[in-house]
C-alpha positions in Angstrom: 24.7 -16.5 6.3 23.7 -14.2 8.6 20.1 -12.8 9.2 20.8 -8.9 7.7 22.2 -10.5 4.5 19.3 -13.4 4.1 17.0 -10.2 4.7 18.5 -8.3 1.8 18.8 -10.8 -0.4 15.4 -12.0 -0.4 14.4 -8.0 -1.0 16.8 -7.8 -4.0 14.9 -11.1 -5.4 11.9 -9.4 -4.9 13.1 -6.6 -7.2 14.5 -4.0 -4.7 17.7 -2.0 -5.6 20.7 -2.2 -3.5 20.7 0.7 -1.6 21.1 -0.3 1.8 25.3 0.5 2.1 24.3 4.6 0.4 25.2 6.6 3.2 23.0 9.1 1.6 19.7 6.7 2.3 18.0 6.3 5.3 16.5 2.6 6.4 14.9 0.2 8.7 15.6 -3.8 7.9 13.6 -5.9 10.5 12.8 -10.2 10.5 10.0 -10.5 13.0 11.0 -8.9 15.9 14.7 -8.2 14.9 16.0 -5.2 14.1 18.8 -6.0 11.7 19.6 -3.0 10.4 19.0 1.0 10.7 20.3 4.7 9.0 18.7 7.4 9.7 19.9 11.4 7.6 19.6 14.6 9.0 15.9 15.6 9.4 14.8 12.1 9.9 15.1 10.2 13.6 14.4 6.8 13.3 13.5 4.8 16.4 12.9 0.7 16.4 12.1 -1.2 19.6 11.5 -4.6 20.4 8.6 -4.4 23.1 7.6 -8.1 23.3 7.8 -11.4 21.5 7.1 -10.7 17.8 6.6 -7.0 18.3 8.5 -4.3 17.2 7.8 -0.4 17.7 8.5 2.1 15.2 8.7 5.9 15.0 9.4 8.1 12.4 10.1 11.1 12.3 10.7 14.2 9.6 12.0 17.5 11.6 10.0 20.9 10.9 11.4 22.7 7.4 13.1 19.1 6.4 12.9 17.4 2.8 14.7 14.4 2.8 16.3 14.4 -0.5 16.3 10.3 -1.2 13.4 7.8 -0.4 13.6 6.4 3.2 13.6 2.8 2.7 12.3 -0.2 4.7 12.8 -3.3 4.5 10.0 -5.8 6.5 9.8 -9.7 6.4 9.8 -13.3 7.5 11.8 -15.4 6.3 11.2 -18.7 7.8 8.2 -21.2 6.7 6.3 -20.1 10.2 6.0 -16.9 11.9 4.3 -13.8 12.8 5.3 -10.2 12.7 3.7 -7.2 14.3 4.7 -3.7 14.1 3.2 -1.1 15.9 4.2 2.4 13.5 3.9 5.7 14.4 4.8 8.5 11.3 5.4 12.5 12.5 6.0 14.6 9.2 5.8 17.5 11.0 5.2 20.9 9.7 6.4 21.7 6.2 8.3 18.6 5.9 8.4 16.2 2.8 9.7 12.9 2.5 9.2 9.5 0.0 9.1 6.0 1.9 9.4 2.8 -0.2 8.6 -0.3 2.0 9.3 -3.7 1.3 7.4 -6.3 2.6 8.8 -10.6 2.0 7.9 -13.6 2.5 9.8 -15.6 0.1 9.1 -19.1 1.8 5.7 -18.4 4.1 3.6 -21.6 4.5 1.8 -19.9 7.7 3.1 -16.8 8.6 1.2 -13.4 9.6 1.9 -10.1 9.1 0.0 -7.0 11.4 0.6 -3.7 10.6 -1.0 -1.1 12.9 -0.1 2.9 12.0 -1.1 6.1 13.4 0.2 8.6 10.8 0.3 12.9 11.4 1.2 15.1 8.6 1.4 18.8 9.8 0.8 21.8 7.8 2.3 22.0 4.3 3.9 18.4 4.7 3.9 15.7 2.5 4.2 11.6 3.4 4.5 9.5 -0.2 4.2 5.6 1.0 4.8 3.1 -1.8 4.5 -0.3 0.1 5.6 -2.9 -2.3 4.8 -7.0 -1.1 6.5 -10.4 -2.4 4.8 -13.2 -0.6 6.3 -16.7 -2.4 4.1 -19.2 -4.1 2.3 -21.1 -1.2 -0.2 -18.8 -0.3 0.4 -18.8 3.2 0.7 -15.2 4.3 -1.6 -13.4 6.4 -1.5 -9.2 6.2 -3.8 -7.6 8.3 -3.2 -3.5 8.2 -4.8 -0.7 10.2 -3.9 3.2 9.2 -5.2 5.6 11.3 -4.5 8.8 9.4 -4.5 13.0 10.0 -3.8 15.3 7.2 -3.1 18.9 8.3 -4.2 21.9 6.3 -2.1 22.0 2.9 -0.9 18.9 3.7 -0.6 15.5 1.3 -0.5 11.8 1.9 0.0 9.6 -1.3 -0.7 5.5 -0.6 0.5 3.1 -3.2 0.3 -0.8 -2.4 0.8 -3.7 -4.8 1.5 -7.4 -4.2 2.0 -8.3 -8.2 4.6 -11.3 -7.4 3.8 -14.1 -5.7 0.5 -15.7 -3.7 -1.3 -12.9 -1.7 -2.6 -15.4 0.9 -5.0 -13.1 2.8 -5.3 -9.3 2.9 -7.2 -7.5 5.8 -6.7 -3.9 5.0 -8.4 -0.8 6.8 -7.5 2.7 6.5 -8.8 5.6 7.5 -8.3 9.1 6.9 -9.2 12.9 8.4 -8.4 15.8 5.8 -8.2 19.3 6.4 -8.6 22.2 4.1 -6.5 22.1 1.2 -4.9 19.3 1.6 -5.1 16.2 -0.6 -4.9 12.4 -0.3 -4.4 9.6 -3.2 -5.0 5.6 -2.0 -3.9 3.4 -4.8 -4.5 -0.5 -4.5 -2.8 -2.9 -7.5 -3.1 -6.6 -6.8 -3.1 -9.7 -8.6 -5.0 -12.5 -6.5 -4.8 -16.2 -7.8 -5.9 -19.9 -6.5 -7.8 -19.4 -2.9 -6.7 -16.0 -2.1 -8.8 -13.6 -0.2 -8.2 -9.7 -0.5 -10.7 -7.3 1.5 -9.7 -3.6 1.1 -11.4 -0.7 3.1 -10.1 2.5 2.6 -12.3 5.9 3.5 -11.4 9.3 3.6 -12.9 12.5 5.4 -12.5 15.6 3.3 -13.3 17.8 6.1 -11.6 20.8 4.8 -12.7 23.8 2.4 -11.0 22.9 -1.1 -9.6 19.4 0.4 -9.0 16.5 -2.5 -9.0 12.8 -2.5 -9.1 9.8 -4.7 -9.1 6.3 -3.8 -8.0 4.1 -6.8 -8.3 0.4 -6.7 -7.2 -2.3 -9.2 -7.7 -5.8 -8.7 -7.2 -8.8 -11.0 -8.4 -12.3 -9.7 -7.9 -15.6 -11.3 -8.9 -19.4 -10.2 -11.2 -19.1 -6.8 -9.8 -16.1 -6.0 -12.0 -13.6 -3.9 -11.9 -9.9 -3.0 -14.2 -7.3 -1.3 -13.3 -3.5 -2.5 -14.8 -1.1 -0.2 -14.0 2.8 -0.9 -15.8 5.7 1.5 -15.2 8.5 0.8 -16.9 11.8 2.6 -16.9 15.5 1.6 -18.1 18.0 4.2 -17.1 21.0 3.1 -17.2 23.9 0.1 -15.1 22.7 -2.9 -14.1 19.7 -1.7 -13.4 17.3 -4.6 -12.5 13.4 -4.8 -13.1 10.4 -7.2 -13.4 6.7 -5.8 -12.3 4.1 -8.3 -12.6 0.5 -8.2 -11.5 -1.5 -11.6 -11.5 -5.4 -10.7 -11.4 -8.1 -13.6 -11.8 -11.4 -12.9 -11.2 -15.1 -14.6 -12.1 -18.6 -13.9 -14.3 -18.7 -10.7 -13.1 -15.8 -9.1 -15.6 -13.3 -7.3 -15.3 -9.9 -6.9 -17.4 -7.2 -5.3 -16.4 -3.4 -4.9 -18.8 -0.8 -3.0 -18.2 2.7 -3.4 -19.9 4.5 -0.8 -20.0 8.7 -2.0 -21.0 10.8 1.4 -21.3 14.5 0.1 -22.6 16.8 3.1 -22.2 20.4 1.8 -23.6 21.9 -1.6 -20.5 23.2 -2.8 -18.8 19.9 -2.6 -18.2 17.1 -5.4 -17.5 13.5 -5.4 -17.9 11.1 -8.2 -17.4 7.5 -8.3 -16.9 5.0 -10.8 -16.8 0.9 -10.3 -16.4 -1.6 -12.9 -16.0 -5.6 -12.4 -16.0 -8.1 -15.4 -13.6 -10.1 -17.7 -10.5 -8.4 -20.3 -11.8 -6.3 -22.2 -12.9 -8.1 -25.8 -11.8 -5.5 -28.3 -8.2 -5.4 -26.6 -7.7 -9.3 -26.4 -9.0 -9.2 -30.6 -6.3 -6.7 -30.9 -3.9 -8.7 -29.0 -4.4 -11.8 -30.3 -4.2 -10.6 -34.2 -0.7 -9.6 -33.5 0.3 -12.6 -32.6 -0.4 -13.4 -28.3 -2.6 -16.4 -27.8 -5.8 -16.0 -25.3 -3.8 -16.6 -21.9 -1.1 -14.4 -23.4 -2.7 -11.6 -24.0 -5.0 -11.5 -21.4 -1.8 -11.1 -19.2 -0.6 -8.2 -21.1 -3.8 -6.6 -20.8 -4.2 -7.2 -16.6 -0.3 -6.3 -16.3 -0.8 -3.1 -18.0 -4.1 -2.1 -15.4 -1.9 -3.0 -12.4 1.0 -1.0 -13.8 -1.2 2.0 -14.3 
């Protein structure tokens, strides 16, 4: 079996759709530093280099006026017990372009295996960049992802985030992204993960609303089980009139799991707003009673209950 079709099997196992023979849908499918597959539409270039052992380069691009009508998908992974992956991303939505990327991270069978992300992402004036990164890391626990996002937001702009790891071990999670928004533009950072055993998540994700009327919401959701452990730290900074944002943090936790979230609110102009909200504890009593008088057990319904805050 060769290394392209091992690749897409193990996404489709992960719950991916088979998309990657549309003509019609743009994507990247790399294993380490392979570059296994790659379709690109018109309005999007799509470049992937290998540039040393274990690295690859990648550049995207979405042409002036463009909206690229399906999601872009990628498809990122390692599929042997041992490895390490690094890619080095840079993301151009240039000005008045729109486009949807859905990115696929495996690790079906990682016993020690590390996964570096490093992106410096532009979105030019009136452009939009949706990101839904979606991670399936096996049952051994033995993934590393460490992820740096240096991000620029152009006036009328929007960036939308959205990571979850809800199959599998996470392993550990280094995540740190950062953000620069201009006036009237907007950006959403949405965190769902389910953390079991000895896994480790740290989370920092801060945004600068720099911008007259700019918006911005960063949204965690954790749930940790066993001696799971996570760190949840949300900045978010408004220096200008009628910008507006919300920081949200939600963790539950069971067993001897820790948690600890710290929203840090930075207003620096009178006519700006930001609120923040952070709650850590156990399932919520009056919904388990509920649960359980239809029927679920404890365990059972405490699982409906975290499955439907990291589906939110």
């Amino acid at each position: 079996m060769n290394d392209y079709k091992m690749m897409v099997d193990a996404y489709k196992e992960a719950g991916g759709d088979d998309i990657f023979s549309d003509s019609e849908v743009a994507h990247v499918v790399l294993e380490r530093d392979k570059i296994l597959g790659m379709h690109a539409v018109e309005g999007l270039e799509v470049e992937a280099d290998k540039v040393e052992a274990n690295k690859v380069k990648v550049k995207v691009t979405v042409r002036e006026g463009y909206e690229i009508k399906n999601p872009v998908h990628m498809c990122f992974g390692v599929l042997p017990k041992e490895g390490k992956q690094i890619i080095d991303m840079n993301v151009d939505i240039q000005k008045d372009a729109h486009v949807e990327v859905v990115a696929d991270c495996v690790f079906p069978n990682a016993v020690k295996v590390q996964h570096i992300m490093d992106a410096i992402i532009n979105i030019g004036e009136g452009g939009s960049y949706i990101y839904k990164e979606h991670h399936f890391h096996g049952e051994n626990g033995g993934v590393e992802v460490i992820a740096k996002s240096d991000i620029n937001v152009e006036a009328h702009g929007k960036l939308v985030t959205k990571f979850d790891l809800l199959k599998g071990r996470v392993g550990k999670i280094d995540f740190d992204y950062e953000a620069e928004i201009a006036e009237h533009a907007t950006v959403e950072m949405l965190a769902r993960i389910s953390g079991q055993k000895d896994d480790l998540v740290k989370i920092r994700e801060a945004a600068h609303l720099n911008g007259e009327s700019a918006r911005g919401i960063l949204d965690s959701k954790i749930a940790l089980k066993d001696q799971a452990e996570a760190e949840i730290y949300n900045e978010l900074t408004a220096d200008a009139a009628d910008a507006m944002g919300h920081v949200d943090c939600t963790e539950i936790i069971k067993d001897q799991a820790i948690a600890r979230a710290v929203p840090i609110v930075d207003v620096r102009h009178p006519g700006a707003k930001v609120t923040h909200e952070a709650a850590i504890g156990s399932v919520d009593s009056t919904q388990l009673q509920t649960l359980m008088a239809r029927g679920l057990d404890e365990e059972e319904a405490s699982e409906v209950i975290i499955q439907g805050l990291l589906n939110d």
